[in-house]
C-alpha positions as CSV (number, residue, x, y, z in Angstrom):
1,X,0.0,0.0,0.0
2,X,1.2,3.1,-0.8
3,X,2.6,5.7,1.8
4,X,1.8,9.2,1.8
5,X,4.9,10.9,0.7
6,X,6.1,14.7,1.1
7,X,6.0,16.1,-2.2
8,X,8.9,15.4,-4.4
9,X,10.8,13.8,-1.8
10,X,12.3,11.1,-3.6
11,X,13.9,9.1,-0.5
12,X,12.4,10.0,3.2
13,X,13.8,8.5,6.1
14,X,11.4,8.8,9.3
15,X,12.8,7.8,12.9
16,X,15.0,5.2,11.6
17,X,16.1,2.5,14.7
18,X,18.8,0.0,13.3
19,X,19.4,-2.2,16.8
20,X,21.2,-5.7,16.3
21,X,21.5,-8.9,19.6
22,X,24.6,-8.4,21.8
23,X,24.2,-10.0,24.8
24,X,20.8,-10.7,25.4
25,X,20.0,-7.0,24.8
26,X,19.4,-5.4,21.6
27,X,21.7,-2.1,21.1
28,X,21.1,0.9,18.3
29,X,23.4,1.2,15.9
30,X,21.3,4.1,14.3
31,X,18.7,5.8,16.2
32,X,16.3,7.8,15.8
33,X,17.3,9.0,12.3
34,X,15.4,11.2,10.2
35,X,16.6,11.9,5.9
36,X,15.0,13.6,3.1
37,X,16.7,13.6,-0.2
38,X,15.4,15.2,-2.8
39,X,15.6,14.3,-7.3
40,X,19.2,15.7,-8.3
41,X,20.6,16.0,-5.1
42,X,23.5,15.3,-3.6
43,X,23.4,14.8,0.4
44,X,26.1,14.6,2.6
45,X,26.3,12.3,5.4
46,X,29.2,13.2,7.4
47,X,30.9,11.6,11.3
48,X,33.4,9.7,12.4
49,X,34.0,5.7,12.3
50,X,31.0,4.0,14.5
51,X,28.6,6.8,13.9
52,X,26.1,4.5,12.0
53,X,26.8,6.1,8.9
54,X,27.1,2.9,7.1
55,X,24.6,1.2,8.9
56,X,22.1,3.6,8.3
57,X,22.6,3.5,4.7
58,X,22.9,-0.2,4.1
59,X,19.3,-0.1,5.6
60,X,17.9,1.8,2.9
61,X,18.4,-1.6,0.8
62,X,18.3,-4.1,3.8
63,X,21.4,-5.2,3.0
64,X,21.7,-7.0,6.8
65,X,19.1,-8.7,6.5
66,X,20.9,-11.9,5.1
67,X,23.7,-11.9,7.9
68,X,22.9,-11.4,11.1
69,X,19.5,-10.8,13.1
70,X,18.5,-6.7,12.7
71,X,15.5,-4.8,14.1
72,X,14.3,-2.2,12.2
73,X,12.4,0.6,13.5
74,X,10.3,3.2,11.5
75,X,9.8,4.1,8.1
76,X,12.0,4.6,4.7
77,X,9.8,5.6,1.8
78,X,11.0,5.4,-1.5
79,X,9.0,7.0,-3.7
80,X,6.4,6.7,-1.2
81,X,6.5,3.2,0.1
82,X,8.1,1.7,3.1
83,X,11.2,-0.2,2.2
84,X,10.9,-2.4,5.1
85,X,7.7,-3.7,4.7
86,X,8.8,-5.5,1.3
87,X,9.2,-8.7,0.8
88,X,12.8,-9.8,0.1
89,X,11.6,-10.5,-3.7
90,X,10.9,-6.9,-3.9
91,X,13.8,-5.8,-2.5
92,X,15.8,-7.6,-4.7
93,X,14.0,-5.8,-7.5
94,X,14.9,-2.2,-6.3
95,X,18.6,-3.7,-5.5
96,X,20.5,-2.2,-7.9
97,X,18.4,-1.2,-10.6
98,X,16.3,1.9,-8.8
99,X,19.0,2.6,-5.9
100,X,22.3,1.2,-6.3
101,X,25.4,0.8,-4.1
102,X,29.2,2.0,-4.3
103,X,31.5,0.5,-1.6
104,X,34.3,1.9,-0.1
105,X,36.3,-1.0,-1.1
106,X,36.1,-2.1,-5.1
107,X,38.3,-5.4,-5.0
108,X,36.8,-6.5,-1.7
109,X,33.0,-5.6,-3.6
110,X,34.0,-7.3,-7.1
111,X,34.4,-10.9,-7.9
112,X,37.6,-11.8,-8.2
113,X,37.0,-15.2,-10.7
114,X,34.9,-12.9,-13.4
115,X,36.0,-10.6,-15.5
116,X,34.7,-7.0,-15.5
117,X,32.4,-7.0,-18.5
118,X,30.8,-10.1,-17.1
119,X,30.0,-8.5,-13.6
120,X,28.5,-5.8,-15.5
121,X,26.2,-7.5,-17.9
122,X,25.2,-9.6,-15.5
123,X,23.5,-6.4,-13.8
124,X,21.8,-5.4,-17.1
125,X,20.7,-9.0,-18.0
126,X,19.0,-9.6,-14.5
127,X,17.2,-6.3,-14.2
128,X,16.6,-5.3,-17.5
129,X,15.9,-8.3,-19.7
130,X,18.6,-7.0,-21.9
131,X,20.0,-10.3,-24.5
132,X,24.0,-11.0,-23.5
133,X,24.8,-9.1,-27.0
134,X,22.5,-5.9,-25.7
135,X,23.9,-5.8,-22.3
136,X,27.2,-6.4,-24.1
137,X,27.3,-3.0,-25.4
138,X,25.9,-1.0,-22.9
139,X,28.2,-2.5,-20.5
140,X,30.5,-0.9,-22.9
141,X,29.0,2.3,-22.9
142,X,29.3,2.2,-19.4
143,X,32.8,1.9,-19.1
144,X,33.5,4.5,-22.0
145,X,31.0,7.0,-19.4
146,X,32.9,6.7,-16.4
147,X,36.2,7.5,-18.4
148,X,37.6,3.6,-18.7
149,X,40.2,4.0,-21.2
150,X,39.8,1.2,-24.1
151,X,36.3,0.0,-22.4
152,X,35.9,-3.2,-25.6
153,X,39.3,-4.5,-23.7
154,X,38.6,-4.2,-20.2
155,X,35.3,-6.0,-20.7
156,X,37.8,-9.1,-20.5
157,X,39.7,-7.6,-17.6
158,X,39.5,-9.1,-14.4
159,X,39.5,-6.9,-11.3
160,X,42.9,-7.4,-9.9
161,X,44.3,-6.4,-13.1
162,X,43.3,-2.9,-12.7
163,X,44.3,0.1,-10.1
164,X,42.5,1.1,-7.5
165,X,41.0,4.1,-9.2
166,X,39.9,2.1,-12.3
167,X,38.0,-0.3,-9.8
168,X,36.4,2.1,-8.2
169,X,35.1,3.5,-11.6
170,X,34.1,0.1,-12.6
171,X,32.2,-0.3,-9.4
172,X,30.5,3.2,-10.5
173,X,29.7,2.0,-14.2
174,X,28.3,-1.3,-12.8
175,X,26.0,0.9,-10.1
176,X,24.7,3.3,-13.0
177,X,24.0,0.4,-15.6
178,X,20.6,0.3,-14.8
179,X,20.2,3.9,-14.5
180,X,19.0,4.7,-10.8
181,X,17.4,7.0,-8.9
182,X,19.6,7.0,-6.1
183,X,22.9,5.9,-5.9
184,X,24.2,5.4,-2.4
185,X,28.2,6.1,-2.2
186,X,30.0,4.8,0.8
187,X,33.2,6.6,1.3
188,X,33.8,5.2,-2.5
189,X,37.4,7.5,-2.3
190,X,38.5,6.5,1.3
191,X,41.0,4.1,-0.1
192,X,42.2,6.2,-3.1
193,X,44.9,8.8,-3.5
194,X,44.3,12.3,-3.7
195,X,44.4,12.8,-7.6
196,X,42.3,9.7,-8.6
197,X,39.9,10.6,-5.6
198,X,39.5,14.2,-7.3
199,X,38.9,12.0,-10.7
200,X,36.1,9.9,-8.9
201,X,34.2,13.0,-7.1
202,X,34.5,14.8,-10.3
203,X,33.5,12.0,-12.1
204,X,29.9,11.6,-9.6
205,X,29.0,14.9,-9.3
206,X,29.3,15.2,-13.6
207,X,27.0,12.1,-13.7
208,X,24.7,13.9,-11.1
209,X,24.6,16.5,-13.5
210,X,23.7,14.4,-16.7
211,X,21.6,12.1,-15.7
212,X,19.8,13.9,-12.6
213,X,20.7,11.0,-10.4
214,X,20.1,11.6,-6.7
215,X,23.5,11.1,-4.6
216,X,23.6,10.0,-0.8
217,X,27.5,10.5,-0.5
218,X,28.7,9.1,3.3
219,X,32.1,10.4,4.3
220,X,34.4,11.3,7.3
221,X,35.8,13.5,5.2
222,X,34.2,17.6,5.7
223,X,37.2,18.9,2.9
224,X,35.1,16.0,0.3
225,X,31.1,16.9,1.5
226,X,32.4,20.7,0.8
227,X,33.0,20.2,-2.7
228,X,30.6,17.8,-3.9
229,X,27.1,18.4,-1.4
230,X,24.2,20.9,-2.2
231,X,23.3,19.4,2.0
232,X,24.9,17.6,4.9
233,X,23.5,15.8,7.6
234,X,26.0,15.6,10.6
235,X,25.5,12.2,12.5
236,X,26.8,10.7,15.8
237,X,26.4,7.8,17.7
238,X,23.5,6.8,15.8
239,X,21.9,10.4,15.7
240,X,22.1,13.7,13.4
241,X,23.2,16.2,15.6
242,X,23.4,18.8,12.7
243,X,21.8,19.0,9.0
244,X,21.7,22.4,6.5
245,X,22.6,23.3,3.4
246,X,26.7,23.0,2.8
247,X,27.2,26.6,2.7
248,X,24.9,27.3,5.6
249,X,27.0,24.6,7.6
250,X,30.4,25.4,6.8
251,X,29.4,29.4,8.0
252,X,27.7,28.9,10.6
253,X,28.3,25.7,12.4
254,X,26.4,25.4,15.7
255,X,27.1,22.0,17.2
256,X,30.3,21.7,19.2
257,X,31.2,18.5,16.8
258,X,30.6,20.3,13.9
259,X,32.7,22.5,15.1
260,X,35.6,20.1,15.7
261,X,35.4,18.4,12.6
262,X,35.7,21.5,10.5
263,X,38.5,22.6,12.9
264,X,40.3,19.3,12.2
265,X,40.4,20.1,8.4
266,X,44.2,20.9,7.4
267,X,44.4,24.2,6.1
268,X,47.4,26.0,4.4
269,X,48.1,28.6,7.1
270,X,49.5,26.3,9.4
271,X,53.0,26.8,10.8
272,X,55.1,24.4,11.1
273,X,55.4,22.2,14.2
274,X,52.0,23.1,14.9
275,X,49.6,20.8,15.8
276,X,46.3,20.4,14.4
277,X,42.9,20.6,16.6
278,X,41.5,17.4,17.9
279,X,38.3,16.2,19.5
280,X,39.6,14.4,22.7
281,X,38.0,11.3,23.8
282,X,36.6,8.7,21.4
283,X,33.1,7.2,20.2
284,X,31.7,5.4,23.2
285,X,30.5,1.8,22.7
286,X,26.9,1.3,21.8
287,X,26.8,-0.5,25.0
288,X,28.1,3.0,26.9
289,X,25.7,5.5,25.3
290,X,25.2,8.1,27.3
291,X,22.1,9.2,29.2
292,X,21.8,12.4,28.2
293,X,23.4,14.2,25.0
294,X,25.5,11.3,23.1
295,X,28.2,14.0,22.5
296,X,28.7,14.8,26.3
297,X,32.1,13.1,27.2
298,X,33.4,14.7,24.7
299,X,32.6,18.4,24.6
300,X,33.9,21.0,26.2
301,X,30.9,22.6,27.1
302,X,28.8,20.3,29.2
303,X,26.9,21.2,32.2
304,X,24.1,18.6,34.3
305,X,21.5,19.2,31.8
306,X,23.8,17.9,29.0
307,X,25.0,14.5,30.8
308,X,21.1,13.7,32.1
309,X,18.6,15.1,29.2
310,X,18.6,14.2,25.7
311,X,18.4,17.4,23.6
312,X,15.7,18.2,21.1
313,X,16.2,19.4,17.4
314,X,16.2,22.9,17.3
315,X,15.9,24.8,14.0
316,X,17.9,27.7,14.9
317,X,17.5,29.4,11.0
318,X,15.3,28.2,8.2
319,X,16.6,24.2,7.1
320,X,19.3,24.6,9.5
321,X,18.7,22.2,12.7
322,X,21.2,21.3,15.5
323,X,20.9,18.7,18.6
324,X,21.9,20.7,21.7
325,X,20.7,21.9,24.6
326,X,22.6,25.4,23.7
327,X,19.9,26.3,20.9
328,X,17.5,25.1,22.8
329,X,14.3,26.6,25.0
330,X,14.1,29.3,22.3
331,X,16.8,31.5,23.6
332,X,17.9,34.3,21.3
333,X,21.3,34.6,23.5
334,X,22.0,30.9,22.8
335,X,22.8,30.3,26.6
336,X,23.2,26.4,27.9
337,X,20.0,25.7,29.5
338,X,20.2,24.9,33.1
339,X,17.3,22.6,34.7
């Protein structure tokens, strides 16, 4: 049955809860997470390693749901309807033909017994009917679209005979064979150097362009959401403790994480034997989350009300939202508020 959808919301997440069995007790890897992403876009999910960032995004597809036991809470509409109330055969449908995937790591995501052209028709075959000849040549086309040099003789190329940065493209031209709506990208240029990741975020935000794909682009990197994100969704610990446009982000941060990650971006100005900022502490355990604001052990400005109340999302200017108590209660001097 068909959801009712915002109006040309494309992908809507609403109170996502992601928990999985550890001990007996079942702990949230995301929680409480709430997405919009809009046709053409690009959005930015940006935090550090055990944020949920992944997590969150491999739930779009269900991709869990073959390993391990996972509780989903919620609703993800795509195009109006709930993505977890399909049935696997559904899912499978949607599964790289109307959202696709890019992992962080290409050899580790590619079969290493089948060449590239194979791994790539097989894509077009399954979800587009195509005959081997058809999918032959589009598979092809593919590879000549995300810059493949010679695409007719990589067809017979198998994975470990290319770089890094040609994997990665691969991994792109088999995601956008079928044309989606949405193409998830997790940290796709983590593992790449600095030139060929330049090529491959060049590379996604021309195709975003052409072909008026939508983009949800997770990274740890701020320096990569600036360049390449019309908006960014700052998550931690399972939450998003920040979400506005790039521009309106990058100005006018308002959530002391935020603010460290921008802080910890290298910039040219440093002098030498300078250090660079840091956010002390680390990402507690899912089994340590704290009572009250998840960020509290590690910011440098919490009182009582931070450790024992969770904060609400305050929308401190128009599409601009933060999670913390200092914007909250409606106080035009932005003063922590003390209970």
């Amino acid at each position: 049955m068909m959801e009712e959808k915002k109006q040309d919301t494309l992908l809507e997440i609403k109170d996502l809860k992601v928990k999985f069995p550890v001990h007996k007790d079942w702990l949230p890897a995301v929680n409480g997470v709430n997405l919009e992403i809009y046709p053409g876009e690009i959005a930015g999910i940006v935090g550090e390693s055990g944020s949920g960032k992944s997590v969150m995004s491999q739930s779009i597809l269900r991709l869990r749901d073959h390993d391990t036991a996972v509780r989903y809470e919620g609703k993800i509409l795509f195009e109006g309807e709930n993505l977890l109330t399909k049935p696997l055969e559904q899912m499978r449908a949607i599964r790289g033909n109307q959202i696709s995937v890019i992992f962080q790591d290409p050899l580790n995501s590619l079969s290493p017994v089948h060449t590239v052209g194979n791994q790539i028709m097989e894509v077009l075959m399954l979800h587009k009917r195509l005959s081997k000849e058809e999918a032959r040549k589009k598979s092809i086309e593919m590879l000549r679209l995300t810059g493949i040099p010679n695409p007719d003789a990589s067809m017979k190329k198998y994975p470990f005979e290319l770089s890094g940065g040609m994997q990665q493209r691969v991994m792109i031209a088999m995601a956008l064979a079928c044309e989606p709506k949405l193409l998830i990208a997790d940290e796709p240029t983590t593992a790449l150097d600095v030139t060929i990741q330049e090529q491959i975020l060049h590379l996604i935000r021309d195709l975003n362009r052409r072909l008026g794909m939508s983009v949800l682009f997770i990274t740890h990197d701020m320096g990569v959401v600036s360049r390449l994100c019309h908006s960014v969704k700052v998550m931690y610990l399972g939450q998003v403790v920040e979400e506005a446009k790039t521009e309106e982000l990058f100005e006018h941060p308002c959530h002391p994480y935020t603010q460290g990650l921008l802080a910890c971006i290298p910039h040219l100005r440093v002098k030498r034997g300078q250090e660079l900022p840091t956010i002390r502490g680390t990402v507690p355990s899912l089994s340590h989350i704290p009572k009250g604001c998840h960020f509290c052990t590690r910011c440098a400005m919490v009182d009582e009300t931070c450790k024992n109340c969770p904060p609400p999302l305050v929308e401190v200017s128009p599409g601009h939202k933060v999670k913390c108590w200092k914007y909250a209660a409606g106080k035009e001097e932005k003063e922590v508020v003390k209970v």
